[in-house]
C-alpha angles and dihedrals in degrees: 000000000000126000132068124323102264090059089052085058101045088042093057095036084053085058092063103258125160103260087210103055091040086055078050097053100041088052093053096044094040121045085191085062097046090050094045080059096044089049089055085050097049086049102064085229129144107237096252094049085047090053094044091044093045088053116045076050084059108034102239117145106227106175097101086056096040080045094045076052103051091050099052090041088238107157119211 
């Protein structure tokens, strides 16, 4: 599983993984992941507003993860 990190995560969501344990796993492996979702906590933010927001401040393009989502009727 090359490639950047968006297309990890399609690519294991694809292979019919539980979002939310996969969310649980990488918080507890990564403390950049589990600040990134403290961050979204502290906002006051919906998921979805907190990803937009982080990043357009990034600029990182999410619309082929926000797109792999939809299809799949995964809510975040």
């Amino acid at each position: 599983m090359q490639g950047n990190p968006m297309n990890i995560l399609m690519q294991l969501m694809a292979g019919g993984g539980n979002p939310q344990q996969m969310v649980q796993n990488m918080m507890r492996q990564n403390p950049q992941v589990n600040a990134i979702f403290n961050q979204q906590k502290q906002s006051g933010m919906t998921m979805e507003q907190f990803a937009r927001q982080y990043a357009k401040q990034n600029n990182i393009d999410i619309n082929q993860m926000v797109d792999f989502l939809k299809q799949r009727n995964i809510k975040f």
